[in-house]
C-alpha positions in Angstrom: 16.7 14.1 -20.0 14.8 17.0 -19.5 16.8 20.6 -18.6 15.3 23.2 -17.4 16.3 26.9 -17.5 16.0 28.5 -13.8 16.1 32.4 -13.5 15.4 34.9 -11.3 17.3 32.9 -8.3 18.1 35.0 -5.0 22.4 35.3 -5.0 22.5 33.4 -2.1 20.9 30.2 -3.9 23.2 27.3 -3.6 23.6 23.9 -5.3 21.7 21.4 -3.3 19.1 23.9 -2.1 17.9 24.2 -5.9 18.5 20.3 -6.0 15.9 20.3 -2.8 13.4 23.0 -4.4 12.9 21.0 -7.7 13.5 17.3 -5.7 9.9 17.7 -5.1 9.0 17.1 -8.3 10.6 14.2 -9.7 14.2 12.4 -10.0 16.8 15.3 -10.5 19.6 14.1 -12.5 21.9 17.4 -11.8 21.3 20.9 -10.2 23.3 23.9 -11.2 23.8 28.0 -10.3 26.0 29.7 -12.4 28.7 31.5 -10.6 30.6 34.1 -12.4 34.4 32.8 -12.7 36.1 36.6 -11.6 33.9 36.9 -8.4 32.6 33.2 -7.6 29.3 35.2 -7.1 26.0 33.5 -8.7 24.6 35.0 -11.7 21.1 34.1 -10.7 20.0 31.8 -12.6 21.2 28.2 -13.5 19.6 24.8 -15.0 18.1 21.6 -13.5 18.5 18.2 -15.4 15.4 15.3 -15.0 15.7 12.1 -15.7 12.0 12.0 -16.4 10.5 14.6 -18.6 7.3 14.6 -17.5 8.8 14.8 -14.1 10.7 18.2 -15.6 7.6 19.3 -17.3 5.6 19.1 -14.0 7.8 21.1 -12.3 8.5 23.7 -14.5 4.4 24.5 -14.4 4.2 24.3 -10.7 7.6 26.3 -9.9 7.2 29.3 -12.8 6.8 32.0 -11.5 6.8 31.0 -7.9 8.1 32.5 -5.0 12.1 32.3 -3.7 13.7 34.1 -1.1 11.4 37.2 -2.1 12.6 36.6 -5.9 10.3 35.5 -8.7 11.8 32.6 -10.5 11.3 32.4 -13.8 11.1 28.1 -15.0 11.3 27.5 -19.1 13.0 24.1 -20.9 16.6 25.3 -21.6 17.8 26.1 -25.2 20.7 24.2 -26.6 23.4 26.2 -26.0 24.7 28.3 -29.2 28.2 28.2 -30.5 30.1 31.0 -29.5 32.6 32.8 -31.7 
């Protein structure tokens, strides 16, 4: 698997239309925005999962930096999440 870190995303962003965006590319195994729990509002970002990482990889350069809804998103391989205390 190959996750990808997706920021920069337009509020109005929804599941399956970032599933669509990075469906170009290659097999998507999940698509994900963020919402914030209090307001059920996205946060602007969330992560997309490949099944294939050369799949992921080749998206991530063609989508970085590209155009959405006016917004520039921003596509880097996601961090492993950090333990929180």
């Amino acid at each position: 698997m190959y996750k990808l870190f997706v920021g920069g995303l337009p509020f109005s962003t929804t599941n399956d239309e970032l599933q669509t965006l990075f469906a170009e590319h290659g097999t998507v195994a999940s698509a994900v925005v963020i919402m914030d729990r209090e307001t059920g509002r996205s946060k602007g970002f969330g992560f997309v999962e490949f099944e294939n990482d050369d799949e992921g990889k080749a998206a991530e350069k063609a989508l970085n930096g590209s155009d959405l809804g006016g917004r520039t998103v921003t596509v880097s391989e996601a961090r492993p999440k950090e333990d929180r205390r």
